[in-house]
Structure formats: structure tokens, C-alpha cells
N, C-alpha and C positions, 0 to 999 in steps of 0.2 A: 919216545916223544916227551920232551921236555919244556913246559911253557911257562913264559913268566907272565902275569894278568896282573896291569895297574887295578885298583878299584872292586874286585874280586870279592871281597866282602858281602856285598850287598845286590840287587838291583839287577841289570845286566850282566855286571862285571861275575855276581853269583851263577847267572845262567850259565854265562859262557865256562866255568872252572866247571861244575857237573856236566857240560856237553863233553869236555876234555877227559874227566875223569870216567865216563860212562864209555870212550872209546881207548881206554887203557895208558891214560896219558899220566904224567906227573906235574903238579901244579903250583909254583912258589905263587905268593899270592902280595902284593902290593897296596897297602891299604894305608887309612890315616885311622882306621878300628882294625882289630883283631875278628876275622870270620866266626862264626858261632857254630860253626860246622867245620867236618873234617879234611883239612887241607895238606901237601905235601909239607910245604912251610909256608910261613907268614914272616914277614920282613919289613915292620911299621915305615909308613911313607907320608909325609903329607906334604906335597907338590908346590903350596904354598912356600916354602922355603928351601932357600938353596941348602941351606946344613942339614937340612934331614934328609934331602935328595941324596947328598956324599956320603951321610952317613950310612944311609940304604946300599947304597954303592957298594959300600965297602964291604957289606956281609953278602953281599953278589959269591957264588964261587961255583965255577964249572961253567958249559955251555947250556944255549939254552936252543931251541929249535923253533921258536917263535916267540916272540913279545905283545900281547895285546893292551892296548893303549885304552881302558874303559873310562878311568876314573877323569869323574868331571864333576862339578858345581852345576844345576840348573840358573835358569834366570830368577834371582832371589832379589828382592829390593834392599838396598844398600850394599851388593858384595859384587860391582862394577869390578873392581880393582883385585879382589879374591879370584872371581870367575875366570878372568886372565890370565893368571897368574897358573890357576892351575889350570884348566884348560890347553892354554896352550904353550906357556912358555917355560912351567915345571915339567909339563910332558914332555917337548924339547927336549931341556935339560937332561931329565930322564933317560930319553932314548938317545940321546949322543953317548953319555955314559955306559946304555947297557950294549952299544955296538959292540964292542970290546968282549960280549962274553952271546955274542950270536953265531953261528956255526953258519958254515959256508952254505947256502941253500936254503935259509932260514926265511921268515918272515915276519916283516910289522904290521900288524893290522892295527888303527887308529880309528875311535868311532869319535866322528863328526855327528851332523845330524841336517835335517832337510833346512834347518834355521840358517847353514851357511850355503845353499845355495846363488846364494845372491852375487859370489866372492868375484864373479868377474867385473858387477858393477862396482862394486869396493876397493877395486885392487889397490888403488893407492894409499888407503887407511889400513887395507891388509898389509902391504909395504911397511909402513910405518910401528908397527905391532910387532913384524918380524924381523925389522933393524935393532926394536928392544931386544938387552939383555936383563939378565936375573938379578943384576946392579941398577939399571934404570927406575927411575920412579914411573911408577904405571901409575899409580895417583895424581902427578902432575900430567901424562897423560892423555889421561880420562877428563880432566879437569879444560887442557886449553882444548880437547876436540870432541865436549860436550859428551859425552860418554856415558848414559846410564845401564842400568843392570840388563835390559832388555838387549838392547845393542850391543853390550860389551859380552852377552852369550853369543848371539849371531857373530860377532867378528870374528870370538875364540874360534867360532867352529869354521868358519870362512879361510881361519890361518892354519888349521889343521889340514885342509884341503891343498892350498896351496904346497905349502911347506911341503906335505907328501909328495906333490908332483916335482916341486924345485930339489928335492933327493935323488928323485929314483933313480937317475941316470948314475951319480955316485956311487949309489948304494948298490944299484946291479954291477956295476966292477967287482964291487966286494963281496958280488955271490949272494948280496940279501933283496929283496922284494918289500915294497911298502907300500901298503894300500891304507884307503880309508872306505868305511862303511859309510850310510847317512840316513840314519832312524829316524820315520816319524815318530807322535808321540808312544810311549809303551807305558804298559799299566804297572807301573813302579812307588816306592813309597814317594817320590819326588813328582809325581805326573800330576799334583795340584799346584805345584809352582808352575808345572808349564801351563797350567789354566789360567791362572793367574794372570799371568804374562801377555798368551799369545791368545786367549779367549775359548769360549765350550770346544772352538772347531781347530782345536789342537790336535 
């Protein structure tokens, strides 16, 4: 069993490489840091941009038997246009790229969170989000449809949802599965910006 983990470093993305590595898996790890602990490989990523997504790419080699999608931005004030960016539409990126190196039978797992439950009253700003590409200004935006850091976490995770559903029918031709989780809060070094944001009853 061979898995590739965005975010892996830290937080969840850490849980989930020790759940993998405690049932005899191997673990490339996906990060914009270097893990502090012992991983199969690490392969610097920061989702923020498209050149270091290709560049990640590139040092891609072999199959992989699942992809999981951790690595995310909390609701941070001022990083509207960051939190998008990796959230949802580097992750994208990302996982279009690593199709190509997933093995028939494989699987995506994508962690959203209960913040984008909302996605079916939003769908036409989630629309709009997932017509961007990695060329489009997410600052202009965020800017004409009033966009702050709060709302532009719930959208990310609202299009994560989506987008997993508007695949899967694709994706199952191709042999692969793509799901999405949806965490409430969890006791992470980032779980005071969710307080911050969404209040104690986070």
C-alpha cells in the first residue's frame, strides 16, 4: 500500500501518515515544511502556486494506491485569496496531476469540513470558484463578490465537496473513487483560528 498525503507534516495530515504507517503502508508526504518525523519521502509542495505544484509533479514516480487531500489554510484574517487558493483550487491542480500516477482501484480522499456544509445554498458562488483557474485573479474575485477570510474558508471547503461529486462519475471509469470527509473542529495547532473565526462553539 502506497499513499500519497497533501499536508502530512503536521496536524491531521500527521495523524493520518502514522494511521497509514501503523497498518504497514508507505507514505510520500506532501508538504509546504519538511515533516520532523520519519516518513517514506517528503516532496516540498505549497498549493499556493502553480510552479511548485509542477515542480512537485515532477519528482512524482511510480503508483500510488490512494491520494489524501489534507493540506489546507484555516480561516486566517487577511489570507481570503491564500485560503482558496490552496484549499481548493491548488488541491485541484494537484489531484488532476497526480491522476496519472493512481493505480486502477485507487482512491481520493479530500478533507473538507462541516464549514462547507452550506454548498447547496451557495452553489452558484461555488460555480463561480470552480470556473477559476490557477491563471485567474482570486483577488479580483474575492474583491467584486465581497469575499472575506471567513467565507472564503467555507466556500474552499463547499468546492471541495462539490468538485468531488461533479468527478466521481469520470473518475469511476478510470477505476478510481473520490470521496470527501467533513471534520468538525479538532484539537490542532490551528484550532484557535477556528475560534477565532467561528466562536468558543467551534
Amino acid at each position: 500500500m502506497r499513499i500519497a498525503v497533501t499536508g502530512g507534516a503536521t496536524g491531521i495530515g500527521r495523524q493520518v501518515v502514522e494511521l497509514i504507517q501503523a497498518q504497514g503502508g508507505q507514505v510520500t508526504v506532501f508538504d509546504i515544511v519538511a515533516p520532523d518525523y520519519k516518513v517514506d519521502e517528503y516532496i516540498p509542495l505549497d498549493l499556493s502556486k502553480s510552479e511548485s505544484i509542477k515542480a512537485a509533479l515532477s519528482q512524482v514516480k511510480g503508483a500510488y494506491d490512494a491520494l489524501c487531500n489534507v493540506a489546507g489554510l484555516p480561516p486566517r484574517e487577511g489570507n481570503a485569496v491564500l485560503g482558496l487558493k490552496v484549499n481548493f483550487i491548488g488541491t485541484r491542480e494537484f489531484t488532476e496531476g497526480m491522476l496519472a500516477h493512481l493505480s486502477k482501484g485507487s482512491s481520493i480522499v479530500n478533507v473538507a469540513s462541516r464549514a462547507g456544509a452550506m454548498w447547496k445554498d451557495n452553489i452558484e458562488q461555488v460555480k463561480q470558484l470552480m470556473a477559476l483557474s490557477e491563471q485567474d485573479d482570486v483577488a479580483m474575485f474575492c474583491e467584486q463578490n465581497k469575499i472575506d477570510y471567513v467565507r472564503a474558508y467555507n466556500l474552499s471547503k463547499e468546492a471541495v465537496i462539490v468538485w468531488g461529486m461533479a468527478e466521481c462519475e469520470a473518475l469511476l471509469q478510470r477505476g478510481i473513487r473520490i470521496n470527501s470527509v467533513s471534520p468538525a473542529a479538532i484539537e490542532t495547532g490551528i484550532l484557535q483560528d477556528f475560534k477565532n473565526a467561528f466562536g468558543e462553539k467551534t
